[in-house]
C-alpha positions in Angstrom: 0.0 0.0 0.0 1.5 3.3 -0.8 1.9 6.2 2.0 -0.9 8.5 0.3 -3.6 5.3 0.5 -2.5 4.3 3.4 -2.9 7.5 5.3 -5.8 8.7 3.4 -8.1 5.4 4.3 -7.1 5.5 8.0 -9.7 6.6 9.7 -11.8 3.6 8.0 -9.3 0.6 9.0 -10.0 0.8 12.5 -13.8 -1.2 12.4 -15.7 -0.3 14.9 -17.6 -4.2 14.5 -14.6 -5.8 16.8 -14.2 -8.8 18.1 -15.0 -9.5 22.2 -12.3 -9.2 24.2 -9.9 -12.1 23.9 -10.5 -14.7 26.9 -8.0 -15.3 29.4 -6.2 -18.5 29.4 -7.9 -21.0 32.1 -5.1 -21.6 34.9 -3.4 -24.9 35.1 -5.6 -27.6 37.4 -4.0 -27.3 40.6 -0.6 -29.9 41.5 0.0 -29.4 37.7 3.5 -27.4 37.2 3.5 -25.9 33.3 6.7 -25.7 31.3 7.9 -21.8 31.5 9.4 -20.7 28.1 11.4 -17.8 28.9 12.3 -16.6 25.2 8.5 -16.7 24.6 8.0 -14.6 28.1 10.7 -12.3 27.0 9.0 -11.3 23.3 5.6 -11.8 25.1 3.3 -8.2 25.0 1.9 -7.0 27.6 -1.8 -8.1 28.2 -3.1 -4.8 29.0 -1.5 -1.6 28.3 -2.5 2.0 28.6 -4.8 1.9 31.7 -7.2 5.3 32.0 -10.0 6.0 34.2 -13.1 7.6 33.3 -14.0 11.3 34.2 -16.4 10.1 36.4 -14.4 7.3 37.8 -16.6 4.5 37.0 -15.4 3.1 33.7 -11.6 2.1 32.6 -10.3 2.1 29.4 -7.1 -0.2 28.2 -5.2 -1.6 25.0 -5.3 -5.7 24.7 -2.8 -7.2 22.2 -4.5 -9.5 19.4 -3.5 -11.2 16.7 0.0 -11.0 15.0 1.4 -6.4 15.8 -2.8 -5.9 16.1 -4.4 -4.2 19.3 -7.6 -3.5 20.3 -9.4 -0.8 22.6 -11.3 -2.3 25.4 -14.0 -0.7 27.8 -15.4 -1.5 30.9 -18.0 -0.2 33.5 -16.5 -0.8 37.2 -20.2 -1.8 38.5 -20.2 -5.4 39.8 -21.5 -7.8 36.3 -20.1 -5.4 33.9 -18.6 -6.8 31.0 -16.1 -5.4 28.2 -16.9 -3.3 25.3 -14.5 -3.4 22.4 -14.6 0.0 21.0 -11.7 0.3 18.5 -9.5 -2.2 16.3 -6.1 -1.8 14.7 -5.0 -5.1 12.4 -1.3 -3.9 12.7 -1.1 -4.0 9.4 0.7 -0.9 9.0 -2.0 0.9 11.5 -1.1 0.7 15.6 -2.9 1.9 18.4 -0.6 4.5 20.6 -2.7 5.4 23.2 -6.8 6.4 24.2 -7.7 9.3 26.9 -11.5 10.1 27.5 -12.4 13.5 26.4 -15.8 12.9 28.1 -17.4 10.0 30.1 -18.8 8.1 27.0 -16.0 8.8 24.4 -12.3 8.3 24.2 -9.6 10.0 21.7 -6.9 7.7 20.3 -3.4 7.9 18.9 -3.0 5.7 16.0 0.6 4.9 14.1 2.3 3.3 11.7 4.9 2.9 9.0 4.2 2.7 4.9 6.8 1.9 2.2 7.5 4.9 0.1 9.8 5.9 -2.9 11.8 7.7 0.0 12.2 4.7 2.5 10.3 3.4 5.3 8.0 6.7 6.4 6.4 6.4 10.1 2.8 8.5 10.3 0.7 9.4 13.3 -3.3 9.8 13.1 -5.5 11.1 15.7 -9.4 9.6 16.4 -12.4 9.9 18.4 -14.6 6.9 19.1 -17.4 6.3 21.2 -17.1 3.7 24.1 -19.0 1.3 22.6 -16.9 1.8 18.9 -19.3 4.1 17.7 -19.3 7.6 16.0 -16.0 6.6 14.9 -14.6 10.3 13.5 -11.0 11.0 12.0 -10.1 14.3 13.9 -6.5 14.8 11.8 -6.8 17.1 8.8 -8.0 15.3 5.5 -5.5 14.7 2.6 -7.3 14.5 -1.3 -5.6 13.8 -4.6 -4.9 17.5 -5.0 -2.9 18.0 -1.6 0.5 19.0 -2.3 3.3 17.0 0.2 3.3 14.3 2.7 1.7 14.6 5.6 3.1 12.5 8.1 2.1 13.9 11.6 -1.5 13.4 12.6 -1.4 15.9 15.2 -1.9 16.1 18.9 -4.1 17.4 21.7 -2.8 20.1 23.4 -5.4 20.7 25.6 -8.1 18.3 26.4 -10.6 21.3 27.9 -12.2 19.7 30.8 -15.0 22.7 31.1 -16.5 21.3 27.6 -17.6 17.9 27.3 -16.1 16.2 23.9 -14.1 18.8 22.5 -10.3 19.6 22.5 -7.9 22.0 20.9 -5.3 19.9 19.1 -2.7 21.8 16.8 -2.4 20.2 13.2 -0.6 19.9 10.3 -2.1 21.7 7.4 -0.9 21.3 3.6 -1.6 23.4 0.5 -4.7 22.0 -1.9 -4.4 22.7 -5.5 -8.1 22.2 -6.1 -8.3 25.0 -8.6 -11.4 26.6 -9.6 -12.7 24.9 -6.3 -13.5 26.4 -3.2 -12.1 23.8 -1.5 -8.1 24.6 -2.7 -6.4 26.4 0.2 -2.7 27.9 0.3 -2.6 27.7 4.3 0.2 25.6 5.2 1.9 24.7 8.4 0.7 24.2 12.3 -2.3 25.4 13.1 -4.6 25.3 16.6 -8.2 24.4 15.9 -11.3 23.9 19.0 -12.9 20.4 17.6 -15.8 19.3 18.7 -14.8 15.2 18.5 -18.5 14.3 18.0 -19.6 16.7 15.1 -16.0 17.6 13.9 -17.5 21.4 14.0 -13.9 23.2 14.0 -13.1 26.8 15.1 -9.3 28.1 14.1 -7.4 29.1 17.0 -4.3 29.8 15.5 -3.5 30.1 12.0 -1.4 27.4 10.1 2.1 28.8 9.9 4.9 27.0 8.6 7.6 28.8 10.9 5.6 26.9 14.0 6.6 23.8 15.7 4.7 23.9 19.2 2.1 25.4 21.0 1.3 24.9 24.6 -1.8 26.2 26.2 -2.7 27.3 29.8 -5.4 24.3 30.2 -7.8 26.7 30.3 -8.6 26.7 26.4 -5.7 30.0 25.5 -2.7 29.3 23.6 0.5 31.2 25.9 3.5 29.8 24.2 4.8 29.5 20.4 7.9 27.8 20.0 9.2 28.7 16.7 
């Protein structure tokens, strides 16, 4: 798969019809002493990674390993009976899951990444989602590349404040890339890193700060105001 498919499909890799949540292994009957394979202990993942609590404190979130580099993002109420909602699946095929953090008590943003074969080597990318708890509303919230987008865009960007006073949005600063669409009102010369308000439901955007190519960081007050540029 090339880098511009690869990226540009992202958001629809991760299908939000996942499996259940692998089983655990039953424990060996008791007086029964299994073989220990150390090599396959030492290359073994770890059976739950990324551990985040709810606003609210009743539900966790965590990343499971599946099959082969895959992962999957698993949810679960902390009431007694509960059981575990898969909400968000990457094949690792080239697509990863990073991490998840709620942005509210019933969805979850999530760092996805990976690395595509390109005429210039081995290229890694980063793309940021939102996704319901139960894997629904699944929404890309990294800017959108097209046919007429001019350069790579590798980074997905990141939240830089997750805005605890509004329920579901964030301010993330992303990468933006100039769109030859001539004659269209969709071509755009803004290039650079830009801070946009997203709402992770709707995707309604506000611009915060204006791409600018000279930009490489912005870091907020956690309040919702940009305070530093780092050029």
């Amino acid at each position: 798969m090339d880098l511009r498919s690869c990226v540009g499909v992202l958001g629809l890799l991760v299908a939000s019809a996942a499996p259940a949540a692998p089983a655990v292994p039953a424990a060996a009957p008791a007086g029964v002493i299994k073989s220990f394979d150390a090599a396959a202990a030492f290359g073994a993942r770890p059976g739950v990674a990324d551990l985040s609590l709810s606003p609210d404190g009743k539900s966790v979130a965590y990343i499971v390993p599946t099959k082969g580099q895959g992962s999957m993002l698993v949810t679960l109420d902390l009431a007694d009976g509960s059981k575990t909602h898969a909400a968000l699946r990457a094949s690792g095929k080239p697509e990863r899951l990073g991490n998840c953090h709620w942005v509210s008590n019933e969805r979850l943003v999530c760092i996805m990444y990976g690395v595509v074969k390109s005429g210039l080597g081995p290229l890694p990318f980063t793309r940021t989602v939102a996704v319901n708890r139960d894997g629904g509303t699944l929404k890309l919230l990294s800017t959108r590349n097209n046919e007429y987008t001019r350069g790579l865009q590798l980074g997905g960007g990141e939240v830089i404040d997750w805005l605890p006073d509004e329920e579901g949005a964030v301010l993330m600063s992303r990468v933006y890339l100039p769109d030859d669409h001539l004659g269209s009102r969709m071509g755009s010369d803004r290039e650079g890193l830009a801070v946009d308000w997203l709402d992770t439901r709707s995707l309604q955007i506000k611009s915060m700060e204006s791409p600018s190519k000279g930009v490489r960081e912005y870091l907020t007050d956690g309040r919702g105001t940009v305070r530093i540029i780092g050029r």
